[in-house]
PLY file of the C-alpha trace (Angstrom):
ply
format ascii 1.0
element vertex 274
property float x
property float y
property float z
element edge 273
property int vertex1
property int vertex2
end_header
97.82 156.97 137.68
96.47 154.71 140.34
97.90 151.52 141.23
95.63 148.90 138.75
96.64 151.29 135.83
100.21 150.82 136.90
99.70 147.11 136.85
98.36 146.65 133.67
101.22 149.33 132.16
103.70 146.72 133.55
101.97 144.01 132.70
101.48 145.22 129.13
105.37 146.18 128.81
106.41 142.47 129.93
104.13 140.87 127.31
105.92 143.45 124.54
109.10 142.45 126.06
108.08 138.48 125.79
107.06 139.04 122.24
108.99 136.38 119.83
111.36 138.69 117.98
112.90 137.40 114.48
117.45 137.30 114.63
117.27 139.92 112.12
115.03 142.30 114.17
117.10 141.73 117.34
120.58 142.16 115.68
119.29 145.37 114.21
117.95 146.17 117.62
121.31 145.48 119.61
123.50 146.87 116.39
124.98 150.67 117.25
124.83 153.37 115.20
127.99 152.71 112.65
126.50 149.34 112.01
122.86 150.82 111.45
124.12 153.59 109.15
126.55 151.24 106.92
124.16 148.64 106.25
121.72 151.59 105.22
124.23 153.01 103.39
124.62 149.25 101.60
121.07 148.66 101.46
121.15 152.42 99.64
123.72 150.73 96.98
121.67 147.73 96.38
118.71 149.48 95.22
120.71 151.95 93.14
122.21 148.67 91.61
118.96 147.20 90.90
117.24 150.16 89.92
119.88 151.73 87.43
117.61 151.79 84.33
115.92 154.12 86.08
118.17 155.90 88.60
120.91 156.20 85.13
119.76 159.59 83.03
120.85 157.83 79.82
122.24 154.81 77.80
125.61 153.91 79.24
126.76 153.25 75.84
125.41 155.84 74.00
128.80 157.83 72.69
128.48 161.85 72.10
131.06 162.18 69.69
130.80 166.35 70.34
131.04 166.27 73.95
133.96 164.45 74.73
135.60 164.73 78.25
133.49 166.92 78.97
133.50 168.34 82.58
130.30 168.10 85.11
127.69 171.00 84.45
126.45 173.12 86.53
122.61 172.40 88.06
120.31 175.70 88.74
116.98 176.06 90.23
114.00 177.42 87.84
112.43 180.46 88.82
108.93 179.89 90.54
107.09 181.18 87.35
108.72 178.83 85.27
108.15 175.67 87.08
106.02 174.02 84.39
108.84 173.92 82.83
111.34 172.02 84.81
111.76 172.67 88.41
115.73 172.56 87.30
118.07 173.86 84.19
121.29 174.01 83.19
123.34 175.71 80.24
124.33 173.21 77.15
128.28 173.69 76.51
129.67 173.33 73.47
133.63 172.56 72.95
135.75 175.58 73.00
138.86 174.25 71.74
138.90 170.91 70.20
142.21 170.49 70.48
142.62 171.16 74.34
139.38 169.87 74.88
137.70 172.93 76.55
134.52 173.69 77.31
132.03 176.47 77.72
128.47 176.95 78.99
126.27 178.86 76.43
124.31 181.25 78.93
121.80 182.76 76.67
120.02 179.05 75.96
118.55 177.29 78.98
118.17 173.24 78.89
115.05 172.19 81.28
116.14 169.04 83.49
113.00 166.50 83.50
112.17 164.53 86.79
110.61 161.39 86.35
110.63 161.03 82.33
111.04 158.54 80.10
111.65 156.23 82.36
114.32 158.26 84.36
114.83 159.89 87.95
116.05 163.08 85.48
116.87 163.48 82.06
116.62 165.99 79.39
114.53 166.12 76.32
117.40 164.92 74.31
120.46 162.81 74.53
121.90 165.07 71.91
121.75 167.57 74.43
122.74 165.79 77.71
123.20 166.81 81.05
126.40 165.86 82.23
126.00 165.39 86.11
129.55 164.28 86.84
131.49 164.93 83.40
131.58 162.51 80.27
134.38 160.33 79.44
136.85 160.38 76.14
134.17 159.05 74.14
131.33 161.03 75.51
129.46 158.78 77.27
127.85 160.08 80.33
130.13 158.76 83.53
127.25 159.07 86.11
125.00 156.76 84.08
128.32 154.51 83.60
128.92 154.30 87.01
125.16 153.57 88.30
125.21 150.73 85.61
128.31 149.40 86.71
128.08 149.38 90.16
125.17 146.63 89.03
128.44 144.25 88.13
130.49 145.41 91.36
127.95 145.01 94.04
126.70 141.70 92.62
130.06 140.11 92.20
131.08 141.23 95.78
127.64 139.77 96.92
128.12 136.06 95.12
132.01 135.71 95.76
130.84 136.20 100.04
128.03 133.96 99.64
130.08 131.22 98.01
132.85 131.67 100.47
130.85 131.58 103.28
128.19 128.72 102.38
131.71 126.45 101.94
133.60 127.76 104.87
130.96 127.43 107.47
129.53 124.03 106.00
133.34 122.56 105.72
134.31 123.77 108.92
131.66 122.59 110.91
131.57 119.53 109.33
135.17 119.17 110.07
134.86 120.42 113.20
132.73 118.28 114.68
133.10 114.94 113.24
136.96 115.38 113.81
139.12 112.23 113.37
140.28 110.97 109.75
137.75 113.59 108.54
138.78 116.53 110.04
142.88 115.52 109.28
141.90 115.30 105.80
139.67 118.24 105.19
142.18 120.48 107.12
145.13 118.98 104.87
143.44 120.30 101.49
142.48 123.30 102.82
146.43 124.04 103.55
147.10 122.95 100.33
144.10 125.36 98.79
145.70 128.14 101.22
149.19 127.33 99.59
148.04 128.07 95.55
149.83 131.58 94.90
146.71 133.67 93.82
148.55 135.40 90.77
150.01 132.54 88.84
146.22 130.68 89.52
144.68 133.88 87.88
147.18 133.55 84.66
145.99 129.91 84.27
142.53 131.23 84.50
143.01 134.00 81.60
144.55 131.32 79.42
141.21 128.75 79.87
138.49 130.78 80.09
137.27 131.03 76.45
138.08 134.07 74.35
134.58 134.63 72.96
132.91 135.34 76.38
131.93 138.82 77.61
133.64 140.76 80.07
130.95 140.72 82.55
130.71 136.80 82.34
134.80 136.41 82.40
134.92 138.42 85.33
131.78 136.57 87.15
134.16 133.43 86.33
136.79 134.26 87.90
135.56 135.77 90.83
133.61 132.84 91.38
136.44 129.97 90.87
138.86 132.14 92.97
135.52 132.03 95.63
135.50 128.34 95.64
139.38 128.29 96.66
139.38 130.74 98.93
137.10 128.94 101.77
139.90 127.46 103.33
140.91 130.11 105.71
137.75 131.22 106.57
136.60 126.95 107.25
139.83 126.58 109.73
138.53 129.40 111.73
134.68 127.58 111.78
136.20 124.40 112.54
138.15 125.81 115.62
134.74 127.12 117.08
132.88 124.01 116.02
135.28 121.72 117.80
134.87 123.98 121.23
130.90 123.46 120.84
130.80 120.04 120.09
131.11 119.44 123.73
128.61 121.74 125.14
125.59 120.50 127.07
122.53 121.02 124.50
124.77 119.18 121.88
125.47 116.42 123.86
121.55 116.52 124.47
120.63 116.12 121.63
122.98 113.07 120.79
121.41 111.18 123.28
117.96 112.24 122.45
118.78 110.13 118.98
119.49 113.42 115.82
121.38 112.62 113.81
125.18 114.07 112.89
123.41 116.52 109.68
120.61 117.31 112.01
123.29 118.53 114.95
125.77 120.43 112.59
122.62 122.38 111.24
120.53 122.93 113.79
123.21 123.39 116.78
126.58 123.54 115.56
126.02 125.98 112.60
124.06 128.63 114.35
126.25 128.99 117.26
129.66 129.17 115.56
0 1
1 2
2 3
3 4
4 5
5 6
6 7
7 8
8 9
9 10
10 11
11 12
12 13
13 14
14 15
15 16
16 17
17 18
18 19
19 20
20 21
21 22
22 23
23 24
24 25
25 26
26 27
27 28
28 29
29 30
30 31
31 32
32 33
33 34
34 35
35 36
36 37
37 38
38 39
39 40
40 41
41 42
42 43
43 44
44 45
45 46
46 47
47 48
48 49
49 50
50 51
51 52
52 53
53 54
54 55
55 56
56 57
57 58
58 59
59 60
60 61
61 62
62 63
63 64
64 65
65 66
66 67
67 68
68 69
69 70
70 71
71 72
72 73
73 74
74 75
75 76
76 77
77 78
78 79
79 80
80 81
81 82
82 83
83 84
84 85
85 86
86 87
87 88
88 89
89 90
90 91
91 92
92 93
93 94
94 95
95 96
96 97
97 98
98 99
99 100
100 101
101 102
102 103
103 104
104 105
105 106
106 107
107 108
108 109
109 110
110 111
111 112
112 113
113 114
114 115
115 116
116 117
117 118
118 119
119 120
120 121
121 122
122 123
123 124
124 125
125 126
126 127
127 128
128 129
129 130
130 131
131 132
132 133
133 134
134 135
135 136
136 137
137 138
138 139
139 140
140 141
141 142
142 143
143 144
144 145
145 146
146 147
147 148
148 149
149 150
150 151
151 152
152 153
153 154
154 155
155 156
156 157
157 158
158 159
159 160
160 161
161 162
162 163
163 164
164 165
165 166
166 167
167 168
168 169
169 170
170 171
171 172
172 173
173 174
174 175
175 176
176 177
177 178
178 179
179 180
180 181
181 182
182 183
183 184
184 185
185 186
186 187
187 188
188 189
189 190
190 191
191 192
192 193
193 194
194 195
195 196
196 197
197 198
198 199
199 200
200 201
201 202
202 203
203 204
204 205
205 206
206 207
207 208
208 209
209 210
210 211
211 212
212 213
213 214
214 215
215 216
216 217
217 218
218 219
219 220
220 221
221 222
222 223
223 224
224 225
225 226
226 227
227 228
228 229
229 230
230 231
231 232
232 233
233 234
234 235
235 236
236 237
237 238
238 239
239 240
240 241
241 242
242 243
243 244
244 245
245 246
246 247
247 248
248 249
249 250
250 251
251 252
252 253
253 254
254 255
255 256
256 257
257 258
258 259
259 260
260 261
261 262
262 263
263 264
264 265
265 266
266 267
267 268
268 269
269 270
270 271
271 272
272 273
């Protein structure tokens, strides 16, 4: 390599380097390995969660009266020859012993495992005849399906009760932060008087007004969202603490003078350094 290709290799590398990057693709850039492989692993969750109609092998209600507790089945891998078949089997089992609830696989039938049908990552021809992946509960439901489904309720409920504490906490505390004075004493009193409400005894007042007739998903969405919109107040004192230390620093003060107004600051400076 002579010396104008060694130019133009630096000079290409420093306009790469220049390049406008977006936070997201810089965090991700600077994040190490734990962080990269848990937010995958979240990201991974998510789109089972959204996707459970089709990752789930069957309805999550559907009850198999004959297959009840039923433990996981075993998968096996076709023979080559019988690929148009299914690529995987397993044996059906039919209860043993009702009364101790035992099971056994019937090894002279084979039941053909389906990828991609009917709507379904895998499934079998028949709900009568299920595949069992992890087991099946007391009422012969199929847990794996259960559990893909309800992770939709868990994931989403942990996602709404962090976005509603954070929007408050951050907006509060900066707020309070940098205003300060007769707004910051009195923001900073309620939250200690939020942070003071016993959680338990709150919850028991919630059982007793939240309407019978609703559905458990809803009640629970309820609750996890009024107990979100109480619980800011820890997370807002920390915000304010930070808020009050950048109130003061030289690009805030700089853009006081330059005329922006207090909404203007505590968005555009205040919030995205704290």
């Amino acid at each position: 390599m002579n010396v104008d290709d060694a130019m133009q290799a630096n000079l290409h590398g420093a306009a790469v380097a220049a390049r406008p990057t977006s936070g997201v693709a810089r965090e991700w850039r600077l994040a190490s390995r734990t962080v990269r492989f848990s937010a995958s692993c979240l990201a991974l969750f998510y789109l089972l969660a959204a996707a459970s109609p089709f990752f789930a092998s069957y309805d999550p209600t559907y009850q198999n009266r004959e297959m009840p507790d039923c433990p996981p089945m075993s998968l096996h891998l076709s023979a080559p020859s019988d690929w148009t078949r299914g690529l995987f089997y397993t044996h059906p089992m039919h209860m043993q012993d009702p009364t101790a609830r035992t099971f056994v696989a019937d090894t002279s039938r084979r039941l053909d495992i389906h990828l991609f049908a009917r709507g379904h990552l895998f499934t079998t021809d028949s709900e009568r005849e299920p595949y069992f992946m992890l087991g099946s509960d007391g009422l012969g439901r199929d847990l794996y399906s259960r559990i893909v489904y309800g992770s939709r309720v868990s994931m989403c409920v942990g996602l709404i009760g962090v976005l509603i504490t954070f929007s408050l906490g951050i907006t509060i505390g900066a707020l309070s932060g940098y205003i300060g004075g007769t707004v910051d004493f009195l923001i900073m009193r309620w939250s200690e008087i939020e942070m003071s409400l016993p959680s338990f005894y709150f919850l028991l007042a919630l059982a007793a007004v939240i309407p019978s007739g609703m559905s458990t998903v809803a009640t629970f969405f309820m609750i996890v969202a009024i107990m979100s919109f109480i619980s800011w107040a820890g997370f807002a004192r920390i915000i304010r603490g930070m808020a009050s230390s950048v109130r003061s620093r030289p690009y805030v003060e700089a853009a006081r003078a330059l005329g922006a107004s207090r909404w203007r600051i505590i968005t555009r400076h205040i919030i995205p350094s704290v």
